[in-house]
NULOKE-704111 format. One line per field, with one value per residue (C-alpha): residue number from 1; chain; residue in one letter; x, y, z. Coordinates in pm, whole numbers, plus 32768, in hexadecimal, padded with zeros to 4 digits. Last residue first. Layout:
% NULOKE-704111
nr: NUM;...
kette: A;...
rest: a;...
u: X;...
v: Y;...
w: Z;...
//
This chain:
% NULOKE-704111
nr: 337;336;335;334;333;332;331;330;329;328;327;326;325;324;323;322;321;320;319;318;317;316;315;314;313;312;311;310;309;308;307;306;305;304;303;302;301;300;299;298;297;296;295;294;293;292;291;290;289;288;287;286;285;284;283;282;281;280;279;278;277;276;275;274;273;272;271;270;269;268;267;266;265;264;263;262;261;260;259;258;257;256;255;254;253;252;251;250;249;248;247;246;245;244;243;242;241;240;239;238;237;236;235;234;233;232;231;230;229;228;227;226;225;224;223;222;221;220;219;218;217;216;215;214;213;212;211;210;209;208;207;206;205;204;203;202;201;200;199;198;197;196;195;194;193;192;191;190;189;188;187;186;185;184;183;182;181;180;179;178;177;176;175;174;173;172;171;170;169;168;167;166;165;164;163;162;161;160;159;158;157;156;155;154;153;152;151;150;149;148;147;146;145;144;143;142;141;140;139;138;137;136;135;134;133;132;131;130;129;128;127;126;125;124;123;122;121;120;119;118;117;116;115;114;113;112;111;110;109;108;107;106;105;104;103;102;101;100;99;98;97;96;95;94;93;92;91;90;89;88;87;86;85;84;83;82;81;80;79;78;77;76;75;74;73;72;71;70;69;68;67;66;65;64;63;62;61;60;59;58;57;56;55;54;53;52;51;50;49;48;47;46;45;44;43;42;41;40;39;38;37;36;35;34;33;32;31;30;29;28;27;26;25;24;23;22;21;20;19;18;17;16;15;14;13;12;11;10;9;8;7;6;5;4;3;2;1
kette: A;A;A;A;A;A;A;A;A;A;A;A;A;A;A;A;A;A;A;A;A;A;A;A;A;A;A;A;A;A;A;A;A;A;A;A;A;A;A;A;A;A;A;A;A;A;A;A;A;A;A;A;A;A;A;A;A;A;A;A;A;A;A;A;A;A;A;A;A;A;A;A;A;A;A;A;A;A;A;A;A;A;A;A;A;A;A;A;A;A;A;A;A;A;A;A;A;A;A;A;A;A;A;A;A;A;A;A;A;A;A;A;A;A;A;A;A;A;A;A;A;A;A;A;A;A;A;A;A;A;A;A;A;A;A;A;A;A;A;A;A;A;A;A;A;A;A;A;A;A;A;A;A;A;A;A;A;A;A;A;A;A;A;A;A;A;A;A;A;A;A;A;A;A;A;A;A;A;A;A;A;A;A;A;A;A;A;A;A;A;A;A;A;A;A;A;A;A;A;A;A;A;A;A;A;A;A;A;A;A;A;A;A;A;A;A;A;A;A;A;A;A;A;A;A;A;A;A;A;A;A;A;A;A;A;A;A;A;A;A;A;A;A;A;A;A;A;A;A;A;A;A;A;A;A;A;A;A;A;A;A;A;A;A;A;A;A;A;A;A;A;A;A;A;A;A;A;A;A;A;A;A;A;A;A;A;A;A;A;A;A;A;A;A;A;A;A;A;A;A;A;A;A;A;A;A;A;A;A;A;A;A;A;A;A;A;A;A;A;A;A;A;A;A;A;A;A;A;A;A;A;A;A;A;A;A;A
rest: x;x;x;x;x;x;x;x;x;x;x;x;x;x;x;x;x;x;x;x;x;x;x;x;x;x;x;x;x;x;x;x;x;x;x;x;x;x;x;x;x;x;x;x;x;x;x;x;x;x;x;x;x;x;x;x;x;x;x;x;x;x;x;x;x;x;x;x;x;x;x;x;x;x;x;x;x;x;x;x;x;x;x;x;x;x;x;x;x;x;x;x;x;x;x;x;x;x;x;x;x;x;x;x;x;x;x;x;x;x;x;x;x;x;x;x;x;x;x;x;x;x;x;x;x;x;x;x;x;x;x;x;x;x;x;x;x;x;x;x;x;x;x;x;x;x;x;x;x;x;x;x;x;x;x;x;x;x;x;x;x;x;x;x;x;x;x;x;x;x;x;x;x;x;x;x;x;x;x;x;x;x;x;x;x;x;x;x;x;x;x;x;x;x;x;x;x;x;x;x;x;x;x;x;x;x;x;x;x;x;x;x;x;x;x;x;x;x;x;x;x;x;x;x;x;x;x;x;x;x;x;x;x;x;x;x;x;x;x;x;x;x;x;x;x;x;x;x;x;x;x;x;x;x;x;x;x;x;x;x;x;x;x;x;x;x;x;x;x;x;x;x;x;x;x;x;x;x;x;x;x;x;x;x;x;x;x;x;x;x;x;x;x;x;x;x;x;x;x;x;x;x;x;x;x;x;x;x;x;x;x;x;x;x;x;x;x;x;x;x;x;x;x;x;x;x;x;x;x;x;x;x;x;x;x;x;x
u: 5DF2;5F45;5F0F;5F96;60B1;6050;6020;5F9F;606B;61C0;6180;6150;6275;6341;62F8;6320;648B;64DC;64AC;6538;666A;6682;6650;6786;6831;6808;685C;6964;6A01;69E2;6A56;6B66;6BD0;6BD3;6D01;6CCE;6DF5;6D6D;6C37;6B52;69C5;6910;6A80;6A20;6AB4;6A66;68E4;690E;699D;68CB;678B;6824;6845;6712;6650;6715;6699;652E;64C9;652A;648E;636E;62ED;6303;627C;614F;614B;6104;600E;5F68;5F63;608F;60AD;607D;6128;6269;6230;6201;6352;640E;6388;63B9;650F;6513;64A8;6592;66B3;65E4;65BF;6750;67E3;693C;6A33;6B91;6B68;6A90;69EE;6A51;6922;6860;697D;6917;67D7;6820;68F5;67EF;66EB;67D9;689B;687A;688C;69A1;6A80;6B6B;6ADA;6BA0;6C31;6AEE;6A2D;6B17;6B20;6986;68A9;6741;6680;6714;672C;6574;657A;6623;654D;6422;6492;64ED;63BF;62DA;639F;6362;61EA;61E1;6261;6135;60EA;6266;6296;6156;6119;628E;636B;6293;6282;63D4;6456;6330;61E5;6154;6004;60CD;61DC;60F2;60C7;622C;6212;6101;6170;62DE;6258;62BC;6369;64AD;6460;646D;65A2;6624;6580;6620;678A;676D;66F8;6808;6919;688F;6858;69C8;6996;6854;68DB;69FD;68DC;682E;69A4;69B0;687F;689D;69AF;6ACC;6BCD;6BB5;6CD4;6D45;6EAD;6DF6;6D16;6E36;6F2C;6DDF;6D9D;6F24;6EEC;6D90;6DC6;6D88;6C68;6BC7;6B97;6C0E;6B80;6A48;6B5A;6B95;6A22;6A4F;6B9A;6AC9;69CB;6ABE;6B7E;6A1F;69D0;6B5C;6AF5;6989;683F;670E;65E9;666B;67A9;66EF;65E1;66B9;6750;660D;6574;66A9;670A;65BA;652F;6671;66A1;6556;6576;66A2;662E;6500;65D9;66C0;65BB;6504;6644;667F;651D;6526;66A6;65EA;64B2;6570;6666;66F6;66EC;65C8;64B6;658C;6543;63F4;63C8;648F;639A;6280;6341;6232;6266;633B;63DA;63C9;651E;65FC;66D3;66E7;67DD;684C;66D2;6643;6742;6710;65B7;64BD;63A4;6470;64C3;6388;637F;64C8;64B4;6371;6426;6554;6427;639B;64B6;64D7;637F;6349;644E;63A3;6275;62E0;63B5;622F;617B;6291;6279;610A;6104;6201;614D;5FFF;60D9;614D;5FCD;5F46;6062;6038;5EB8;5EE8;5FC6;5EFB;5F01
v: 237F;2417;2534;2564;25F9;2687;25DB;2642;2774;26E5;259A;2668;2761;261A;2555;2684;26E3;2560;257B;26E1;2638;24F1;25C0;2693;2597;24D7;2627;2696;2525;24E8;264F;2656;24BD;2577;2665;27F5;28C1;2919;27F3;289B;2816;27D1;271F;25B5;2547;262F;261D;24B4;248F;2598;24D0;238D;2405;24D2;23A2;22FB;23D2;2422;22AB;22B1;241D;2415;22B5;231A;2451;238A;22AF;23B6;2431;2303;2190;210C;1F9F;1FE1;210C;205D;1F85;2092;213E;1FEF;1FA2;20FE;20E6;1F73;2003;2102;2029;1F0B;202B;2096;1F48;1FB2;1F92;1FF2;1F72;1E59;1E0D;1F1E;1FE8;1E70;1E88;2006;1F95;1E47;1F32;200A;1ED9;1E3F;1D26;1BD5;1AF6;1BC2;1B47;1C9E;1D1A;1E03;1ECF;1EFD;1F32;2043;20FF;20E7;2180;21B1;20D2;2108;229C;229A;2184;2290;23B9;22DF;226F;23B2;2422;2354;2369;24E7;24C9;238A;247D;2486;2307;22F5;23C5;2345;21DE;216D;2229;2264;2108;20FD;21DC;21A0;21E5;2202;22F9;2422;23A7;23A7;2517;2577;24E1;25A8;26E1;26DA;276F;26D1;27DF;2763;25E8;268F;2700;25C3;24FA;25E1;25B9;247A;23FE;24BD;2413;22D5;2291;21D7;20F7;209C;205C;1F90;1ECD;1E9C;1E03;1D27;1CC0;1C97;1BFB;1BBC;1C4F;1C35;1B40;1C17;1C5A;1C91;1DA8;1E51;1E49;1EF7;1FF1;204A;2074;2131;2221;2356;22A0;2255;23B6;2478;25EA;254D;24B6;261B;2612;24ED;2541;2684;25AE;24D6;2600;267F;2581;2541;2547;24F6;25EF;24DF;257E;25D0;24D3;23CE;2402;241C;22C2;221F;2275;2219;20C1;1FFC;2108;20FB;1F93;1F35;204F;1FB6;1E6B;1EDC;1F7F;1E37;1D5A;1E34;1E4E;1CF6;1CB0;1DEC;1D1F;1BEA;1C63;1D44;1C43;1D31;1C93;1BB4;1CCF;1DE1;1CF7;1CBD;1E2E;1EA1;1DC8;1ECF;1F91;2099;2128;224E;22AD;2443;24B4;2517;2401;2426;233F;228F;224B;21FF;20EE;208C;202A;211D;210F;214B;229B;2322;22D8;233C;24A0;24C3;2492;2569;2673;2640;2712;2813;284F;2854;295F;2A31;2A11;2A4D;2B9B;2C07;2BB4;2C71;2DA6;2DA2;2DDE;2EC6;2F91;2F66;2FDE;311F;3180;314C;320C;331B;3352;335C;3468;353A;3575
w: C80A;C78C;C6FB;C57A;C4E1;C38C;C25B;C0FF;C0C5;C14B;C04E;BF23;BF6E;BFCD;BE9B;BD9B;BE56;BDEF;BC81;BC79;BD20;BC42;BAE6;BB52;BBE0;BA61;B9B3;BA46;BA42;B8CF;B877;B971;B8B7;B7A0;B7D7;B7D7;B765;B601;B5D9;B54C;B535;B410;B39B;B33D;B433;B556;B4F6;B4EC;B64A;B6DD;B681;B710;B84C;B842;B7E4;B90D;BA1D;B971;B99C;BB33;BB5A;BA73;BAF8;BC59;BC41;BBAC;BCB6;BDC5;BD10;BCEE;BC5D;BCFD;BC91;BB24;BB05;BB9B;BA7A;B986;B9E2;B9C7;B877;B7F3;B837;B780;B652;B650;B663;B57A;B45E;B4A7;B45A;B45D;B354;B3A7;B505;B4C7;B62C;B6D7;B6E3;B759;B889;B8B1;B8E8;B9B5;BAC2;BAD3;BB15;BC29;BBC0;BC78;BB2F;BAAC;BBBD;BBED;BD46;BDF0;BCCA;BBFE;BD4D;BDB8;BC64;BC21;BD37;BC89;BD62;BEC2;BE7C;BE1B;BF2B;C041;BFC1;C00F;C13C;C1D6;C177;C20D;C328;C346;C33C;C3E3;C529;C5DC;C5D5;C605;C766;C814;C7FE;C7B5;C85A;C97C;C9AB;C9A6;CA8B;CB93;CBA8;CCFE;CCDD;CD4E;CC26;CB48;CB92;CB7C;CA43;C9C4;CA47;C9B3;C871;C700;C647;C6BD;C634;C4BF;C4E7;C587;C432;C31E;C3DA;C411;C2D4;C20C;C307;C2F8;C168;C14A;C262;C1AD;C059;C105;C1C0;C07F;BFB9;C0CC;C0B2;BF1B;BF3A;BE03;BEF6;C08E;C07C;C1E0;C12E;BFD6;C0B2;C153;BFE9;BF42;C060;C034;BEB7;BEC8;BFD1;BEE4;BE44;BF64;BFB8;C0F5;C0F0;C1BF;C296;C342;C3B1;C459;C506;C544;C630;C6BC;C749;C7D5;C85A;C918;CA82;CA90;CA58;CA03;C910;C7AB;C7EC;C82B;C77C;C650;C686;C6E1;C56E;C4A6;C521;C4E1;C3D1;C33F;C338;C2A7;C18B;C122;C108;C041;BF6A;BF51;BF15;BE1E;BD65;BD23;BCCD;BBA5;BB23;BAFF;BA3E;B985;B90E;B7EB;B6BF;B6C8;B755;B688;B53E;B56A;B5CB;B47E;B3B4;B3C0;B2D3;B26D;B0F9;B061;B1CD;B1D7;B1FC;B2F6;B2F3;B194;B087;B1F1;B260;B107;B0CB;B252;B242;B2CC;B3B7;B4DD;B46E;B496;B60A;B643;B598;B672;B7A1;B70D;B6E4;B84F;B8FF;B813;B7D9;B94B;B96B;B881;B948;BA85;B9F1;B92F;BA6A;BB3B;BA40;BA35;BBD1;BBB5;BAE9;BBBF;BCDA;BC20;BB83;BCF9;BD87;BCA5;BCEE;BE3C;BDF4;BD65;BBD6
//
């Protein structure tokens, strides 16, 4: 055997071996989705006796029920305005900050540019008491603004650093050219730099909403009026209903809602990444909770809430590396005309 002839057999391996690891981790991935789906035809006999079993008829009264329960319709308004209040700010702030410190040398860019970086480290969570006592001292709780500006602030760092690297790739030529024809700072800005860089602010904002919509501990602290409660925050409310005796039919009923309105308003690839990541988060969440519990997976030096949390970042990140992959093939910086 030659070996050109080896190499062929070896990379051909590997080849099967990646579609067989891609594979296996798409089962994993998509089985709590499917889990979900199922179980939100049960009631909750059937559910507690098996969660894992087939349901014995189709419970179509679940959805009533998660509709009433769990103010979906309220909680999915509330978080489109603050999404779409995030996204407004950061493409405002977020864009002329990293152009600024991509393309303008200054005492002190540099500086500001790893303080940023630094404050990627920085969560909300670790803050959370002192941000708390700042925001009741500013009577910034129970808003939604307020609570979209803080959502914002809290996406900066991430979007600067994706959107500065991207602005480095972007040749000086074509500014240096508008500026021959008498373009100033701002123009420049804004017919040169961000028609070629829609690539990179596309997804900055869509990593941004897909962090907006799913963020839960700040925006149960900060806002506490269950009539301005986020669609997380109205989930885990609805799991929380009967603590002893949960309605888990409407729970997973009402995941499935959310995921098929989102499909409903974003019929394409793009939406369908959607759906899977912000339905998958939760199903894993709750998927890990039963599995725990009723001991199909050990527990020896592990708590539950790891479980829970693994799983949900876990489902958020693949979720989000999908978007970008699909978003970085499709677009590429364009010309200006």
């Amino acid at each position: 055997m030659t070996q050109n002839e080896k190499s062929k057999i070896r990379a051909k391996v590997i080849k099967w071996v990646t579609r067989l690891f891609l594979i296996l981790v798409a089962i994993i991935m998509l089985y709590p989705l499917a889990w979900n789906v199922v179980s939100s035809f049960k009631t909750s006999t059937e559910f507690l006796t098996d969660p894992f079993a087939w349901p014995q008829g189709l419970a179509w009264d679940n959805y009533v029920r998660a509709y009433e329960k769990s103010n979906l319709a309220a909680n999915i308004g509330n978080s489109i305005y603050v999404v779409l209040e995030t996204l407004v700010i950061i493409v405002i702030c977020v864009v002329p900050c990293s152009y600024c410190l991509v393309r303008y040398k200054f005492p002190g860019a540099k500086l500001i540019l790893n303080i940023y970086m630094a404050a990627i480290f920085i969560q909300a969570t670790y803050i959370m008491i002192p941000l708390f006592l700042q925001m009741n001292k500013l009577n910034l709780l129970n808003s939604l603004t307020a609570l979209g500006v803080l959502y914002a602030t809290m996406q900066f760092p991430f979007a600067i650093f994706l959107l500065t690297g991207f602005l480095r790739s972007i040749p000086r030529d074509y500014e240096e050219a508008a500026m021959i024809d008498g373009c100033g700072p701002f123009r420049i800005l804004t017919s040169i730099i961000i028609p070629m860089c829609k690539p990179g602010i596309v997804t900055v904002c869509m990593i941004s909403a897909m962090a907006a919509w799913n963020e839960y501990p700040v925006a149960l602290v900060m806002v506490t009026d269950p009539t301005k409660a986020t669609l997380p925050v109205g989930l885990a409310n609805l799991y929380e209903i009967q603590r002893y005796a949960t309605d888990w039919g409407a729970l997973f009923a009402a995941l499935i809602l959310r995921g098929y309105w989102i499909a409903l308003h974003t019929r394409d690839r793009f939406g369908t990444l959607l759906v899977v990541g912000f339905t998958t988060q939760l199903a894993v969440q709750v998927f890990l909770n039963i599995s725990v519990v009723t001991g199909l997976l050990p527990t020896t030096g592990i708590s539950l809430p790891f479980f829970s949390y693994g799983g949900t970042a876990l489902s958020i990140q693949l979720a989000e590396m999908g978007i970008v992959l699909s978003v970085s093939r499709q677009m590429k910086p364009t010309k200006a005309g």
